[in-house]
ZATI-963428 format. One record per residue (C-alpha): residue in three letters; x, z, y. Coordinates in Angstrom, 2 decimals. Layout:
   resn         X         Z         Y
    ala         X         Z         Y
...
REM end
This chain:
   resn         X         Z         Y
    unk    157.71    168.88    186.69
    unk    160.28    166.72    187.87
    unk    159.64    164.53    184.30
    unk    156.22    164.38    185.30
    unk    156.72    162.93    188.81
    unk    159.63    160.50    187.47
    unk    157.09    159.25    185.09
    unk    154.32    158.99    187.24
    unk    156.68    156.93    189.76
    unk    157.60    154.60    186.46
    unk    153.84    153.91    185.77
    unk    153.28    153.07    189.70
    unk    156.12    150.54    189.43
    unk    154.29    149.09    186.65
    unk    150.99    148.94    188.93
    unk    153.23    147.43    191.58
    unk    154.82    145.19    188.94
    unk    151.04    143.69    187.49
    unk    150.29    143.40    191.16
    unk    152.90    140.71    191.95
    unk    152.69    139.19    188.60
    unk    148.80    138.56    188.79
    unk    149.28    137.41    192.72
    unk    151.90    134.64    191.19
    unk    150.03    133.78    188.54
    unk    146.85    133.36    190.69
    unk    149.56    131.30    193.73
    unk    150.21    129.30    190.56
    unk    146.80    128.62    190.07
    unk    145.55    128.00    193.33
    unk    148.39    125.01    193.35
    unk    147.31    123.63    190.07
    unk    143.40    123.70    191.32
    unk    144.07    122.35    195.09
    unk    146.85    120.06    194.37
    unk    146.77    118.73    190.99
    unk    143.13    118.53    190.41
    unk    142.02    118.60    194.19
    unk    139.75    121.32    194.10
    unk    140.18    123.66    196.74
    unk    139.17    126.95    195.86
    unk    138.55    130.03    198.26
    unk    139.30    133.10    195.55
    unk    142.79    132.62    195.39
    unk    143.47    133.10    198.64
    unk    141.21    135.81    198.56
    unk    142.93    137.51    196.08
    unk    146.18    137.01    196.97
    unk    144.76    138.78    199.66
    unk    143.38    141.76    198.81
    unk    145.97    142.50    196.28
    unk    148.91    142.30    199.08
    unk    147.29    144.51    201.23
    unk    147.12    146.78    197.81
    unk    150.64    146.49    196.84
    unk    151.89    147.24    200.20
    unk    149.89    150.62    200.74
    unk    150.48    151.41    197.04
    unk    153.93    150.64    196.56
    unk    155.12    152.54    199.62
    unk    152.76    155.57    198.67
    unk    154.20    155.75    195.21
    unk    156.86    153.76    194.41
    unk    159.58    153.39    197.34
    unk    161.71    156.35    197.37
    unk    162.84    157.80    200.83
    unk    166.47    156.30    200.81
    unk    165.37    152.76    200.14
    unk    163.10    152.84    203.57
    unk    164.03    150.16    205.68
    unk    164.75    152.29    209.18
    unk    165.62    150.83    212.59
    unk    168.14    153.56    213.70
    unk    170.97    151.64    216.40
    unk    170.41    154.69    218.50
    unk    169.98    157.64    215.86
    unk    173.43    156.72    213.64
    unk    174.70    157.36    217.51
    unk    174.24    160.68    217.75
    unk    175.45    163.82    216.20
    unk    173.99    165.85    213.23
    unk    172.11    167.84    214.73
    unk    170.33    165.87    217.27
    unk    169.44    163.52    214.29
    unk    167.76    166.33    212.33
    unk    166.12    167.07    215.32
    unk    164.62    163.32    215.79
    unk    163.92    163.53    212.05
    unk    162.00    167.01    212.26
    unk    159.81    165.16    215.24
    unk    159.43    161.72    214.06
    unk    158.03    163.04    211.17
    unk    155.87    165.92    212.04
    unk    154.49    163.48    214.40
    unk    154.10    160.42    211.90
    unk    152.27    162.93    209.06
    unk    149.91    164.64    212.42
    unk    148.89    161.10    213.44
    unk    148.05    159.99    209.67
    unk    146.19    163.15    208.97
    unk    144.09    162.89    212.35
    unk    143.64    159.73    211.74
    unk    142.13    159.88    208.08
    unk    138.39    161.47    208.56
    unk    138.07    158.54    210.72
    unk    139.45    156.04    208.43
    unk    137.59    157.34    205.61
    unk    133.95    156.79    207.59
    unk    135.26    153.42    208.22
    unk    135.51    153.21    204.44
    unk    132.02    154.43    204.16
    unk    130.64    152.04    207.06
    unk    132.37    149.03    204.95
    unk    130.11    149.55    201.76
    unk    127.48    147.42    203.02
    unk    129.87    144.53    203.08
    unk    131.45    142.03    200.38
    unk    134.25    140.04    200.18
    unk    133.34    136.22    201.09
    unk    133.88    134.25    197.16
    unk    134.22    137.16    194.87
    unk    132.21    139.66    196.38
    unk    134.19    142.39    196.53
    unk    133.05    145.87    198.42
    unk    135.18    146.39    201.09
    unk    134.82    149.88    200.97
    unk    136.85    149.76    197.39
    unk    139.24    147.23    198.89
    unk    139.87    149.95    201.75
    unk    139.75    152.65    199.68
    unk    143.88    152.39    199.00
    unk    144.51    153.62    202.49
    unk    143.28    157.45    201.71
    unk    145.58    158.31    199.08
    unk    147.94    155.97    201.76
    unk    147.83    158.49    204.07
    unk    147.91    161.49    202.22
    unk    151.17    159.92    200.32
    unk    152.93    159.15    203.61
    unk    151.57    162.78    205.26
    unk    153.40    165.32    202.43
    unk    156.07    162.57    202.31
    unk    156.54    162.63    206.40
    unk    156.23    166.46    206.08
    unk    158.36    166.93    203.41
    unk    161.43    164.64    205.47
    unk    160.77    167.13    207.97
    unk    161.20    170.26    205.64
    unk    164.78    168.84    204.65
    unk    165.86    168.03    208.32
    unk    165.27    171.55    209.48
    unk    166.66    172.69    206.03
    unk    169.77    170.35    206.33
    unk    168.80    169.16    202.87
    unk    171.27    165.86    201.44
    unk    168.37    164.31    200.80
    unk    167.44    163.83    204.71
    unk    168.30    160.26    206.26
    unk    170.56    162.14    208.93
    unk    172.74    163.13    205.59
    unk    172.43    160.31    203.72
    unk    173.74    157.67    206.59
    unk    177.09    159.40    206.79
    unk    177.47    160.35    202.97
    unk    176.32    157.67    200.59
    unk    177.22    154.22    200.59
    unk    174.51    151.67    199.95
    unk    173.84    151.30    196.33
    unk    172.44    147.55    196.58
    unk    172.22    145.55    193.39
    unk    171.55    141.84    194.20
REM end
């Protein structure tokens, strides 16, 4: 099982990976187009676009593991162990509620959005929104599953992991 997940994450970073290759390539173009031959054109920008607001909901659904979120936490490194479990069994419960509630309502808005296309390359809007279900379902069982470990006390729970590891940056 746990071969199966590591190579499904592989195969999303080489989604995410084509993603910001193609947007470069098409940045490229759009300079070579606008400023080289002077021909503005619209479906660069478009694409550039659509396929951010792709590799954002996609990569964090699938590809960013849990300790390589970015977290703001000035006040919850200040506090003991157990009161950051507790902010960690909350914050999360209440992240994956909000994301589920929100979803029937997100996915009629995807619905609503068929009827319209993208301005140059005509695009449905309801496939270009269409990343944000499996979005929210990704960061739900992810939110829920943070909150498992905190009440468990699992190492793999931020409140562990800020006073045991050390960061593991390669740059």
């Amino acid at each position: 099982m746990i071969k199966a997940i590591e190579k499904g994450r592989q195969f999303a970073e080489g989604i995410a990976a084509l993603m910001l290759g193609s947007m470069f390539v098409c940045f490229l173009t759009q300079i070579g187009f606008r400023y080289i031959l002077g021909w503005p054109v619209g479906w660069t920008i478009e694409y550039v676009s659509m396929t951010w607001l792709w590799g954002i909901l996609f990569g964090y659904a699938f590809v960013v593991r849990n300790p390589e979120i970015i977290r703001l936490d000035i006040v919850y490194t200040a506090m003991p162990r157990n009161i950051q479990r507790a902010m960690d069994v909350i914050a999360q419960t209440f992240c994956a509620a909000v994301m589920l509630w929100s979803l029937p309502q997100a996915i009629d808005y995807i619905n609503f959005m068929q009827i319209e296309r993208t301005a140059y390359m005509r695009v449905n809007f309801a496939l270009l929104f269409s990343i944000y279900v499996p979005f929210s379902i990704a960061v739900s069982i992810r939110c829920l599953m943070s909150a498992w470990d905190a009440l468990r006390g699992h190492p793999d729970d931020p409140a562990v992991l800020s006073k045991t590891k050390e960061c593991d940056c390669n740059v």
